[in-house]
C-alpha positions in Angstrom: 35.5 23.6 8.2 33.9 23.8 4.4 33.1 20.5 4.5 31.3 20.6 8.2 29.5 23.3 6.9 28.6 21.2 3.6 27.3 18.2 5.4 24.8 20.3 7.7 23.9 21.6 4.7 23.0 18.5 3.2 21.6 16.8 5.8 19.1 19.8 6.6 18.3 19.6 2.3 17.5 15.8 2.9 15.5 16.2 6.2 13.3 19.1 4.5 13.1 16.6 1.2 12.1 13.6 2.9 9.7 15.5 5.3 8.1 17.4 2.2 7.2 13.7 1.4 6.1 12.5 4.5 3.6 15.7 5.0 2.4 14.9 1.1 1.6 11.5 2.5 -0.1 12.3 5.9 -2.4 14.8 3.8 -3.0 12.4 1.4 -4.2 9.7 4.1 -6.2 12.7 5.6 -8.1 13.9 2.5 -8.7 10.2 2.0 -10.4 9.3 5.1 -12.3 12.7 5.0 -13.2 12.1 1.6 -14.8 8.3 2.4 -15.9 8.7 5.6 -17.4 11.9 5.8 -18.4 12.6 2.2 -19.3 9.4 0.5 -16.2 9.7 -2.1 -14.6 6.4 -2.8 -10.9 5.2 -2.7 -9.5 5.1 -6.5 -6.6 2.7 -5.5 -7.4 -1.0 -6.2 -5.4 -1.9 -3.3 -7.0 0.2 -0.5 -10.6 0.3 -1.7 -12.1 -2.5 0.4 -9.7 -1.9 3.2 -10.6 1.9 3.7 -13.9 0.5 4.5 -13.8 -2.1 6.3 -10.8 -1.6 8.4 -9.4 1.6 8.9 -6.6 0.7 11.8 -5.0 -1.4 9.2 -5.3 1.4 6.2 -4.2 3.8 8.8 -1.3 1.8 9.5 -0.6 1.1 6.3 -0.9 3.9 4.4 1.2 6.2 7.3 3.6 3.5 7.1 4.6 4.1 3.9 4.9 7.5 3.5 7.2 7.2 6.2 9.0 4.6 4.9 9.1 6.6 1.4 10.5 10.0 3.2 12.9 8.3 5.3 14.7 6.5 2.7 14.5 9.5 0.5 16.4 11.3 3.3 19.0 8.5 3.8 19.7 8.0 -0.4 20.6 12.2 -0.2 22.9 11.3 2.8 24.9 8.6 1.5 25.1 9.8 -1.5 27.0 12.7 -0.3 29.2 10.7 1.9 32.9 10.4 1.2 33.7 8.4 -1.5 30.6 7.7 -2.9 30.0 9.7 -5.9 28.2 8.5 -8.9 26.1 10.5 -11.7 23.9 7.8 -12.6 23.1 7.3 -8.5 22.4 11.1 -8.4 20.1 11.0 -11.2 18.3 8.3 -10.1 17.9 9.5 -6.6 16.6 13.2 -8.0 14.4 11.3 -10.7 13.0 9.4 -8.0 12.2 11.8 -5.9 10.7 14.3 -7.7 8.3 11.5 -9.8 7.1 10.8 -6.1 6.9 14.1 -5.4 4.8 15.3 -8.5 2.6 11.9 -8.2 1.6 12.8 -4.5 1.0 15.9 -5.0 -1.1 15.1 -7.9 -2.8 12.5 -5.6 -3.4 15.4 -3.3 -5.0 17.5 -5.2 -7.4 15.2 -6.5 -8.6 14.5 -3.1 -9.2 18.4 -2.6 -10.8 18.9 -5.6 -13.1 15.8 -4.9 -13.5 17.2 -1.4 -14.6 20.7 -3.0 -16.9 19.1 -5.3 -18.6 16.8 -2.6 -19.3 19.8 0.0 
């Protein structure tokens, strides 16, 4: 029964985890496209700065993609890590380090493209 009880618990810790991510990204492609399109801010990232403007399907795709991607594996490394039998200290740590550098980074990203936002309006 405990252990039942344990694995809801950790599946409904990853599912909130990896969705905290997913909604980081989705607000991050958001602000973006506001940001560019409406406001005349440009795209920081080397990688997306042409594409934002001159395709935004494929950005969009892209960019929703990956957060996706990025909260979904999330959620599976917390569930197999708590599976049966596999138990490793280092694999922890690198799984917490990991998310929570993604987490602080996009919600860093996040802000910037509020504040920008503010300071365009």
């Amino acid at each position: 029964m405990r252990e039942r009880i344990e694995g809801r618990s950790t599946f409904r810790k990853a599912l909130v985890l990896g969705t905290i991510l997913i909604l980081l990204g989705v607000i991050d492609w958001l602000t973006t496209l506001l940001g560019v399109h409406y406001l005349g801010a440009a795209e920081l990232n080397p990688l997306f700065a042409s594409m934002v403007n001159s395709n935004i399907l494929v950005y969009s795709g892209i960019k929703l993609a990956a957060a996706v991607l990025v909260g979904f594996l999330f959620y599976k490394g917390y569930v197999i890590e708590k599976a049966a039998g596999i138990s490793s200290h280092l694999g922890k740590v690198f799984l917490e380090t990991g998310y929570l550098t993604s987490l602080m980074f996009l919600t860093f990203v996040v802000a910037n493209n509020a504040l920008a936002i503010v300071s365009l309006l």
